[in-house]
N, C-alpha and C positions, 0 to 999 in steps of 0.2 A: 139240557146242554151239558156236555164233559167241561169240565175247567171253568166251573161257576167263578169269575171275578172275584174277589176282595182287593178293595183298596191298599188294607195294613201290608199284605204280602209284596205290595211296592215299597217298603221300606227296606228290603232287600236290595232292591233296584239303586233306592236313593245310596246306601252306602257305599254300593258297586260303583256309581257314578261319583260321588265324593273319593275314593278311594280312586280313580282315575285324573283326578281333576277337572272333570267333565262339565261342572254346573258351572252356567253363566250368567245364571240370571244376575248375579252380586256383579262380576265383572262390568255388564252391559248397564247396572244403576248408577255402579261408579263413575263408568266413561260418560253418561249422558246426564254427570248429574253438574255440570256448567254447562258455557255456551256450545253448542254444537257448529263444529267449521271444517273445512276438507279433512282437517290433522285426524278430529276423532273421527271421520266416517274412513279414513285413512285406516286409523285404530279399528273399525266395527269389524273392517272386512279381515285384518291379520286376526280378530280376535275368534271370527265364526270358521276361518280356516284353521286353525289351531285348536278347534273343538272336531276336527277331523269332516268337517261338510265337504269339505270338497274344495277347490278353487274357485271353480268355476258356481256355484253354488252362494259360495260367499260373494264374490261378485254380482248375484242377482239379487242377493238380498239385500246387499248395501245401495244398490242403485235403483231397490223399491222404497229403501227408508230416504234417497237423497230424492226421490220422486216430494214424498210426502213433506218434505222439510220446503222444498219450492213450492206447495201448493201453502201451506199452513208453517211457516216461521216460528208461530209461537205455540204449536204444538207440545205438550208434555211428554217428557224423558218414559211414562209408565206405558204412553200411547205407542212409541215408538217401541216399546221392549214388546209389547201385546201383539203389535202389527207384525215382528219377525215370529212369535210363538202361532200365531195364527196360520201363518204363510208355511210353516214346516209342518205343523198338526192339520193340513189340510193337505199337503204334499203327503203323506202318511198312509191319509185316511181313505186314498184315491183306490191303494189297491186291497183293504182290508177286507176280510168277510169271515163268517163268524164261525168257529171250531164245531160247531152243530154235527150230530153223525146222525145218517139218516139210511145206513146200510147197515147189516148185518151178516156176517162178519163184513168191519171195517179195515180193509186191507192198507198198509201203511210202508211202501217204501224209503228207505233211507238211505240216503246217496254221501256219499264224500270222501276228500283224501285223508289218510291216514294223517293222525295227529290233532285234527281239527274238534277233536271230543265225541264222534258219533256213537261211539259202543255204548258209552258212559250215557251219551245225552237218550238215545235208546233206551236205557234202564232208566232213567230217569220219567220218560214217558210213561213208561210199563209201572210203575211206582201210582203215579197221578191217576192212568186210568185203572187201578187196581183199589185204590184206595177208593173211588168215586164209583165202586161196586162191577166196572165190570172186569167181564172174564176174558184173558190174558193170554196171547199165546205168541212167544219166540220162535223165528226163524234163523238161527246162526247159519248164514248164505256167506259168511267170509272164510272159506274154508281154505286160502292160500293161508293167513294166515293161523296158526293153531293157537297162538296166543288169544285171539278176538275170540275165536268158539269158547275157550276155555276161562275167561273173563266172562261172556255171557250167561256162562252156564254157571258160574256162580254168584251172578245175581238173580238168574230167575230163581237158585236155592235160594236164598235168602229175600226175594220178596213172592217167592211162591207162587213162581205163576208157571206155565209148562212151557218146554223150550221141546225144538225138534233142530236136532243136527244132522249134518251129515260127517263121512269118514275125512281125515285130512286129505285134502288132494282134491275129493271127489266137486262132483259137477255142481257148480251154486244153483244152475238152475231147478238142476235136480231138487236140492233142497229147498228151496222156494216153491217146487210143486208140492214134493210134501208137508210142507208148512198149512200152504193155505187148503189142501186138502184132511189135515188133521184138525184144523179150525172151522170146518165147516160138520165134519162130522162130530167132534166134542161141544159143538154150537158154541162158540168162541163169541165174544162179542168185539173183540182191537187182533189184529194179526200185525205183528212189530217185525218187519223183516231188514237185518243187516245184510249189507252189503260188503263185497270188498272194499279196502281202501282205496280205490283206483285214483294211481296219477292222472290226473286230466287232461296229459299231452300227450299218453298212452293210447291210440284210438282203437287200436283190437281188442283192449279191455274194456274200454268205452262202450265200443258195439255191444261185449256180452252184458252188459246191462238193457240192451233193446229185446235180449234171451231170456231171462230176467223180467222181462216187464212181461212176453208173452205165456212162460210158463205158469203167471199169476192167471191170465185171461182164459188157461184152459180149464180152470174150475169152477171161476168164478167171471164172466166176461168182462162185468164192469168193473174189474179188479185192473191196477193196484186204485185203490181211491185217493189215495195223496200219495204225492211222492215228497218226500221231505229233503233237501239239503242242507248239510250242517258246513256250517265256514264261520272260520274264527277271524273274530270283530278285529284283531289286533293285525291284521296281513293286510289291509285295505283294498287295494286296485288289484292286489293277486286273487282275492276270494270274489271279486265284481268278474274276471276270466277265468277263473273256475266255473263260474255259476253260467256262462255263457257257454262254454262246451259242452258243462254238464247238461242243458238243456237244449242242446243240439239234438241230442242222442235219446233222453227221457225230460218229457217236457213236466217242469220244478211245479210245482199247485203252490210251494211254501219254503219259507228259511229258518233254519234253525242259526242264530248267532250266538256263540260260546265266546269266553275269557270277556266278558264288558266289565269285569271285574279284573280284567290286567293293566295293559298299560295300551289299551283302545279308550278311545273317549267315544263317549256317546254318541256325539252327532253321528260316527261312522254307522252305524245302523240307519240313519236317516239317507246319507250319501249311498249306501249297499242297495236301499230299496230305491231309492229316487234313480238310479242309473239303471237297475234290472227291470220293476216294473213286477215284481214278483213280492204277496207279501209277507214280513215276516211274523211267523206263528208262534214263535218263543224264544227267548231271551235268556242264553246261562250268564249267571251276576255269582257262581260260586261253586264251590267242589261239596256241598253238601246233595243228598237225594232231595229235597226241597228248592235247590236254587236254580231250577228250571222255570221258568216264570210263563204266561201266556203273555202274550205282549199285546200289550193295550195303549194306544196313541198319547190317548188322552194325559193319561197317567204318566206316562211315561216323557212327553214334553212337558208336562205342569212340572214333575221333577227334573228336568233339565234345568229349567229355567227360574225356581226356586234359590 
């Protein structure tokens, strides 16, 4: 499997989340650590919506914990913090399944609006499965903008992997056929293909990404094998109706979420997937080629909630 797990590499995560104010486990010790009465469950719910769950969200969880408080009165403050860590790391884990690649060449769309980090988070990709031995090959498909072609191409120089462009102007789709038809002949093992940054309320441009998905399918049929969208953690409800037209048009396998290492708190990766239903594949916590993380529930609520 690409992107073997380690534990340590979520220490990334934990400071991305300290660095937001994201971690509640200390909050939710403090608040349940006297009597518990409407005021604090008052408190639970402003505290799990202020870690960006949701409203609606934190409303369900406060009227799971006031469930449990009627059945069992004298229940412990750790029971009660374990019961909401349970209920969200199960909410998670609903739509997860495992980064396994079982094609060759592995064709890899990535979808999003400008700004949102995809070029970067791209090369970041290209890095991970480069370093995990296999072979590597860019599709620069953003040829409105000349800037993104020309960003890509100097990091496939500098992590050495081969990129295929096209002219500025010319047809993304066009490039996208010769991408994955240069990856199949140099037996490529990951095809990393950018896209435009298309507004998502643009739907002409929209469409040419249904152009886009088919020029993939005439080389290779079962191609693109993921399509990836990348939305930044910090936009909340705006990247939950991105992610919804975006997969009007090219249905999402996976989310890429960038900046959890700004001024997003954690929970919003929890609220992003629990409203889409789509899971998410990795976690940028930082501007280095390493702060791309594989996103792991587990791990990743245990550090919330720390």
């Amino acid at each position: 499997m690409v992107f073997k797990f380690l534990k340590t590499s979520y220490s990334n995560v934990k400071n991305a989340l300290t660095k937001s104010g994201s971690l509640i486990g200390s909050k939710l010790r403090s608040l349940f650590h006297g009597p518990v009465d409407e005021s604090t469950l008052d408190k639970l719910e402003e505290i799990l919506y202020e870690a960006d769950l949701g409203a609606e969200y934190a409303r369900e969880l406060t009227e799971q914990i006031r469930g449990k408080l009627k059945k069992d009165p004298s229940i412990k403050s750790e029971a009660l913090i374990d019961e909401i860590r349970q209920e969200i790391l199960q909410n998670l884990k609903k739509h997860q399944h495992s980064n396994e690649i079982t094609e060759s060449p592995h064709v890899i769309l990535v979808i999003g609006v400008n700004g949102n980090g995809k070029t970067t988070s791209i090369a970041k990709l290209a890095h991970h499965y480069h370093q995990d031995g296999k072979k590597v090959i860019l599709g620069a498909a953003d040829t409105f903008r000349a800037a993104a072609t020309e960003q890509l191409e100097t990091w496939a120089h500098r992590l050495k992997v081969d990129i295929v462009k096209g002219h500025p102007k010319s047809d993304p789709a066009s490039v996208v056929f010769d991408t994955v038809s240069a990856g199949v002949s140099r037996k490529a093992d990951i095809i990393l293909i950018d896209t435009a940054g298309r507004l998502h309320t643009k739907i002409p441009l929209m469409q040419e990404l249904e152009k886009i998905k088919r020029s993939c399918k005439k080389t290779i049929p079962s191609a693109p094998h993921e399509t990836l969208l990348v939305l930044d953690a910090t936009t909340g409800q705006n990247a939950v109706d991105q992610a919804h037209t975006f997969n009007k048009f090219t249905p999402i396998t996976g989310l890429i979420l960038t900046k959890l290492d700004g001024t997003a708190k954690g929970g919003s990766a929890i609220a992003i997937q629990r409203k889409l239903g789509i899971p998410i594949k990795y976690i940028g916590v930082g501007e280095g080629i390493e702060d791309l993380q594989p996103f792991d529930p587990e791990s990743f609520v245990n550090t919330l909630f720390e």
